[in-house]
C-alpha positions in Angstrom: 28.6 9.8 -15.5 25.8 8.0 -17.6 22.7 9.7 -15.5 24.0 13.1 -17.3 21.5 12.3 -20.0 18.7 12.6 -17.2 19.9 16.4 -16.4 19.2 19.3 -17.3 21.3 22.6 -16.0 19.9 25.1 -13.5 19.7 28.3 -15.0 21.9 31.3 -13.1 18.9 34.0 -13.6 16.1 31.3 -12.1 17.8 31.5 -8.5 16.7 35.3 -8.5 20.8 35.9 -7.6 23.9 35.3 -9.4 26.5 33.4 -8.3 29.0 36.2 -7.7 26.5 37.0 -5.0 26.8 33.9 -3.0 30.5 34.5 -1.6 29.7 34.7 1.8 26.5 32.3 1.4 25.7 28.2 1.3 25.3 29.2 -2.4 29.1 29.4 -2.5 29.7 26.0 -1.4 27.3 24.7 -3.8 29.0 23.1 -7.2 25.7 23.6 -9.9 25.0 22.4 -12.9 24.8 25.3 -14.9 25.0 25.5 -19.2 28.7 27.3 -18.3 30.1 24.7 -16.2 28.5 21.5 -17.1 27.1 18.6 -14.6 29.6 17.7 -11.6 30.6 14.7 -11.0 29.3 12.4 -7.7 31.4 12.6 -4.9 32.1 9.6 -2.3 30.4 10.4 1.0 28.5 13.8 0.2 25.5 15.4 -0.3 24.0 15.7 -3.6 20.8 17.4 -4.4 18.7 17.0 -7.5 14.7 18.8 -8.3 12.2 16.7 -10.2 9.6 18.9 -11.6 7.2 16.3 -12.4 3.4 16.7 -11.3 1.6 13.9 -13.4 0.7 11.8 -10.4 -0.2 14.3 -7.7 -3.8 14.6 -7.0 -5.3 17.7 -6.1 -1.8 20.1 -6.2 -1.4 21.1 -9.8 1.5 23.4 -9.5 3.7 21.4 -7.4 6.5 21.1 -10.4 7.5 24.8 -9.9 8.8 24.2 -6.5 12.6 22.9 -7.5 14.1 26.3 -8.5 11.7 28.0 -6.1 13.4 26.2 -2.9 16.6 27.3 -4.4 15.9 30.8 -4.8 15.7 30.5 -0.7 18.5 27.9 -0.6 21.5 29.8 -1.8 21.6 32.7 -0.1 21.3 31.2 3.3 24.5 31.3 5.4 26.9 28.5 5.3 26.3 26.2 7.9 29.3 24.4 8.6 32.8 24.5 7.4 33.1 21.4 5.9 29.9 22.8 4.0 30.0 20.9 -0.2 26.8 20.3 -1.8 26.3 19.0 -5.5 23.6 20.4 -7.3 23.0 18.1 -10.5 20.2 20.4 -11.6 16.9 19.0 -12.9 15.7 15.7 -13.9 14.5 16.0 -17.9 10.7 15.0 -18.0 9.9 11.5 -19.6 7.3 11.6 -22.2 5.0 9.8 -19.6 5.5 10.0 -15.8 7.1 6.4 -16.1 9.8 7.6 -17.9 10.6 10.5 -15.0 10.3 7.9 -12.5 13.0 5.9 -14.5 15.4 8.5 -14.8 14.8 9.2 -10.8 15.7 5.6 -9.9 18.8 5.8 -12.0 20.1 8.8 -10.2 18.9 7.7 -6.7 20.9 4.3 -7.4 24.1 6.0 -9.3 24.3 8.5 -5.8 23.5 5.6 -3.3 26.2 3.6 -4.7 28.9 6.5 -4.6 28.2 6.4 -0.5 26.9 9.9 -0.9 23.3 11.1 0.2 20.9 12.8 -2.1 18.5 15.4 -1.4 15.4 15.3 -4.2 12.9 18.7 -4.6 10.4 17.5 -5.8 7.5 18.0 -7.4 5.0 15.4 -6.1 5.0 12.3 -3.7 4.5 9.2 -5.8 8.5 10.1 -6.4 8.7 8.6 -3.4 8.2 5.2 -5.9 10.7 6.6 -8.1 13.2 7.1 -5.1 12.1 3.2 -4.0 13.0 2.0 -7.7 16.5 3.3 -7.0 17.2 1.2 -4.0 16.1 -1.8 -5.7 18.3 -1.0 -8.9 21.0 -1.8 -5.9 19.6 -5.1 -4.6 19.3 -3.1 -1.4 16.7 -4.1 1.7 15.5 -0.6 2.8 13.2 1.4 5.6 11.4 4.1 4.3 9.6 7.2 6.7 7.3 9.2 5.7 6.0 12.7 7.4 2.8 12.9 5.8 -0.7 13.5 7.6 -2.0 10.5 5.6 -0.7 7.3 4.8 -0.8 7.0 1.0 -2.0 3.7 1.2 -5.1 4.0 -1.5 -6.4 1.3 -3.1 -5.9 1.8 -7.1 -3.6 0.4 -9.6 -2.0 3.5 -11.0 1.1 5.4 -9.0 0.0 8.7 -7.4 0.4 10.7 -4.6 -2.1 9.0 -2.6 -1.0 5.5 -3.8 2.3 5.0 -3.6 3.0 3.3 -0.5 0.5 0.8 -1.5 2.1 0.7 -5.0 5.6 -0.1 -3.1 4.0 -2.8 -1.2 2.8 -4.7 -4.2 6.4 -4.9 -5.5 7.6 -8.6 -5.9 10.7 -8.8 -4.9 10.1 -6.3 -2.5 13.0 -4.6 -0.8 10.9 -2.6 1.4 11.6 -4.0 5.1 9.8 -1.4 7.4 7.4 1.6 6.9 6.9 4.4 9.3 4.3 7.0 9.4 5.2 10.2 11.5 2.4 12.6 12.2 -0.5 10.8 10.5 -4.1 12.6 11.5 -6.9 10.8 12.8 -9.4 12.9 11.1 -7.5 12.5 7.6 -7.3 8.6 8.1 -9.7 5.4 8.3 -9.9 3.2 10.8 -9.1 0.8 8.5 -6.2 2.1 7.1 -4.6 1.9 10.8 -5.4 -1.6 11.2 -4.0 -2.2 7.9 -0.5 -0.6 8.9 -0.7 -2.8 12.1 -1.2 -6.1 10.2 1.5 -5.3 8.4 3.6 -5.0 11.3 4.7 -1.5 10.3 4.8 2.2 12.7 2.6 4.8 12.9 3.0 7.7 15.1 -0.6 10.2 15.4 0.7 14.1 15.0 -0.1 14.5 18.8 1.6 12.0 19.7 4.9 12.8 17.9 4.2 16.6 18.9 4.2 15.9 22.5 7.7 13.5 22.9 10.0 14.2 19.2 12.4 11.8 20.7 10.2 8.8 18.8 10.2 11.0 15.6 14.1 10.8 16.0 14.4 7.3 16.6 11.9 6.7 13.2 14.2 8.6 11.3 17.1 7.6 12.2 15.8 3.9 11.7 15.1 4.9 8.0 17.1 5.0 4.7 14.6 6.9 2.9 12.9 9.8 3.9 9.8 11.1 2.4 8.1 14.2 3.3 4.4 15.7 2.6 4.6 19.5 2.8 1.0 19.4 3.4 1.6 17.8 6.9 2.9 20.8 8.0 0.3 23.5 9.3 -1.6 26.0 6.6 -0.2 29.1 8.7 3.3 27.8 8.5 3.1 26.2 4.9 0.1 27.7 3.2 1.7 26.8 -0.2 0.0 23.6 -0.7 -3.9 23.6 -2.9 -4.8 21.4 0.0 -3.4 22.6 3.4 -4.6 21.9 6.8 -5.2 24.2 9.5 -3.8 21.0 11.6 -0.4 19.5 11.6 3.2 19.9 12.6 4.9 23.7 13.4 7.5 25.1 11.0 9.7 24.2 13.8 9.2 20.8 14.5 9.8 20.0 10.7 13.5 21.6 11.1 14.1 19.7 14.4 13.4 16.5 12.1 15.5 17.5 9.1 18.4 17.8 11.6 17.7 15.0 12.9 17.5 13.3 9.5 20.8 15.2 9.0 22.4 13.5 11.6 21.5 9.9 10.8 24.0 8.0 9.7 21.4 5.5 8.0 19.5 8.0 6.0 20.5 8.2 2.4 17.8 10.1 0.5 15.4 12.8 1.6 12.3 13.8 -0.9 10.8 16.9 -0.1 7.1 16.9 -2.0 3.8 18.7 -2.3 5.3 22.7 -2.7 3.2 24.2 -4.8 4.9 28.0 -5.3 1.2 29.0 -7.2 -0.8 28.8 -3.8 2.2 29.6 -1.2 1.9 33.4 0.5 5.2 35.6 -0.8 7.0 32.4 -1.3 6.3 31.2 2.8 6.3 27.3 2.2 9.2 27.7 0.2 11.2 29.6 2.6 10.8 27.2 5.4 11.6 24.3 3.3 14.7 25.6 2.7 15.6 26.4 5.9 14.7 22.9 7.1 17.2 22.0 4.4 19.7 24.0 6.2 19.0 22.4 9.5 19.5 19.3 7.1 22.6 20.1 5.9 24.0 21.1 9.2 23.4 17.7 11.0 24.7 15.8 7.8 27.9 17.5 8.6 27.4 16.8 13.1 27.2 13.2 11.9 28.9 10.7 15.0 30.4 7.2 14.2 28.3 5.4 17.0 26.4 3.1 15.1 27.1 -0.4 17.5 26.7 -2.5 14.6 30.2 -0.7 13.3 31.6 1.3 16.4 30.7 -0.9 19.4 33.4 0.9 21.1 31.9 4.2 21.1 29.1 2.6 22.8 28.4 1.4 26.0 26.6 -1.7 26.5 23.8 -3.1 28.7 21.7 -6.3 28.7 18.2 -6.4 30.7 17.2 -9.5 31.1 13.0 -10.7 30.5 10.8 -13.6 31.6 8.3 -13.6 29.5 9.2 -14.3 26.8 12.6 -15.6 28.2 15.0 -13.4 26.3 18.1 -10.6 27.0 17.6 -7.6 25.5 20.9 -5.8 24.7 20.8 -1.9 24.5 23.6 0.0 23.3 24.1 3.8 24.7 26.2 6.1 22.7 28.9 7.5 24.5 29.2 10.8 21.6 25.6 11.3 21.1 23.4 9.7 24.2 21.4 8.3 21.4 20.3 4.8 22.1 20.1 1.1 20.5 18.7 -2.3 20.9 19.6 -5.3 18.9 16.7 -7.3 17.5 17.6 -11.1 17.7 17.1 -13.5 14.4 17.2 -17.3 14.4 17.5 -18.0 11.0 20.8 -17.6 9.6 20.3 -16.7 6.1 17.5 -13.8 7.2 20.7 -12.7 9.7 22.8 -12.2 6.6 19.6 -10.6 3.8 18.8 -8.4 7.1 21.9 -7.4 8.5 21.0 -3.6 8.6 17.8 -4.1 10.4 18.9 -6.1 13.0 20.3 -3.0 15.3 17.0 -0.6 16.0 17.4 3.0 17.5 15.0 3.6 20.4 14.8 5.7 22.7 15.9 6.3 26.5 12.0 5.4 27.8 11.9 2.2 26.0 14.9 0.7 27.8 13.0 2.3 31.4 9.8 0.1 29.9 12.1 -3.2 29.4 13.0 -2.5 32.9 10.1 -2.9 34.2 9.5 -6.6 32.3 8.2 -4.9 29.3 9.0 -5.3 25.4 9.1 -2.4 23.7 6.3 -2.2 20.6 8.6 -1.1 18.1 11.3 -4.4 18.9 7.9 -6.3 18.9 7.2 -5.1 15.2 10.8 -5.8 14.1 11.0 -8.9 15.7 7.8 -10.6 14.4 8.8 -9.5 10.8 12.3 -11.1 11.3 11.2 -14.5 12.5 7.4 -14.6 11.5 
């Protein structure tokens, strides 16, 4: 495994336990990387975790590199949440000499676990890893949708990669293999008007916290649409997640963010999840941390509740219905899941070469209410998005 040269082991004594402690615990069904037993190798169609304790490009959360082996501490000795429960732990990624070279050694492991069909979990450190991640998808040629649960968009205008930047930085990329950005939770009061009319020229999502708060079902569908996941601790409330040099009395409930790691969990799509922005120096008796790991247990438990009822590759586990619109004249064909009751609907192409590049776009999750809204002669504005990007 050529990304072993990125990793460094975890160290038994950091977790705060040993690992004769973790028989009964999710601890025992993790394989570490530790100095005794060397890095594991990748599986095919598992879950791999990694920590990246890089803090160069975070702005205004210093600290935020101590979280990997924090998260753990409150990782392992959770219970086991499925049978079936195997993690890898590879340990931690070695620091570059510059934040360029982290980044690099990210993208190599992002692409070397994408490519094995598994799905990697990264602790991060800060968000502009979320470039990092990115990187890694493009080392594999492969088109990608990337959400983010984050209170702001990231979207700020300067040259250099940071926390704040590096959705814009990913934009600017040419080739670009980003297809489709969605922001879940986003705060008015944190955000510019302009910033939101930005998102909406580019034809991608964004979802205000109340809005998400008050029906989680489009939070679902957003995930579940995405193949990278990237998540701002700091858009989780202060009470809740008070580790954070930043945090906001305003945002989501400790809660809500474990119903949307299971439902990250569950998609089938979603092949890494970056959890940024823990800073252990500011959190309250290790709080944040905590919760973060118990959202990766919610996490971890979906991953494993995982239904084959994608149409695009079980049509038969799906039933299938076709609504008919006037204006513009065109069918719109949902797709119901008969294990999960989640719902599709297919986003038409015309050009045939863009049918083949977008293949994995073409077949949206929605939700329940948006086939009601076609019923009454309305497009739904999420197809609308993905179908002026397809044939603009």
């Amino acid at each position: 495994m050529l990304i072993q040269q990125y990793l460094s082991p975890v160290q038994p004594n950091s977790l705060g336990y040993y690992p004769s402690e973790f028989s009964v615990t999710l601890g025992s069904r993790i394989v570490t990387h530790t100095p005794e037993e060397g890095c594991p190798d990748i599986p095919d169609e598992g879950l791999v975790m990694v920590g990246v304790g890089e803090d160069r490009g975070v702005e205004n959360n210093a600290g935020c590199d101590e979280a990997p082996d924090t998260i753990r501490r409150y990782l392992y000795p959770l219970a086991i949440p499925h049978v079936d429960t195997k993690i890898i732990d590879l340990g931690n990624i070695i620091l570059g000499q510059t934040v360029e070279d982290t980044y690099y050694a990210l993208a190599e492991v992002v692409a070397e676990v994408v490519q094995h069909g598994s799905t990697l979990i990264v602790l991060g450190g800060s968000q502009d890893l979320t470039f990092a991640a990115y990187k890694g998808y493009e080392k594999l040629n492969r088109i990608i949708n990337i959400a983010s649960i984050d209170s702001r968009f990231d979207l700020e205008n300067n040259d250099s990669i940071t926390s704040r930047t590096w959705l814009r930085n990913i934009i600017m990329q040419n080739p670009n293999y980003l297809f489709f950005n969605a922001n879940i939770g986003y705060q008015t009061h944190l955000v510019g008007q302009d910033y939101v009319r930005l998102m909406d020229d580019l034809k991608f999502d964004a979802y205000r916290l109340g809005e998400v708060r008050h029906d989680m079902t489009r939070a679902e569908t957003l995930i579940r649409n995405s193949d990278l996941l990237s998540v701002d601790i700091g858009a989780i409330r202060q009470s809740d997640a008070p580790g954070n040099l930043s945090p906001s009395p305003h945002g989501f409930y400790g809660e809500d963010y474990c119903q949307m790691m299971r439902f990250a969990g569950m998609s089938n799509k979603t092949s890494c999840l970056g959890l940024f922005e823990v800073n252990p120096r500011y959190d309250n008796r290790g709080q944040t941390s905590h919760m973060v790991a118990q959202g990766l247990w919610y996490f971890i438990e979906g991953y494993y509740l995982r239904k084959h009822d994608n149409p695009r590759f079980f049509p038969e586990n799906c039933k299938h219905f076709i609504v008919k619109m006037e204006d513009p004249e065109i069918d719109l064909e949902f797709y119901k899941s008969k294990l999960s009751d989640r719902w599709w609907v297919r986003v038409p192409c015309d050009d045939s070469q863009l049918q083949e590049i977008y293949s994995n776009q073409l077949m949206l999750p929605c939700t329940y209410g948006d086939y009601l809204q076609s019923l009454k002669g309305e497009l739904p504005a999420l197809w609308m998005k993905y179908y002026q990007r397809l044939n603009s």
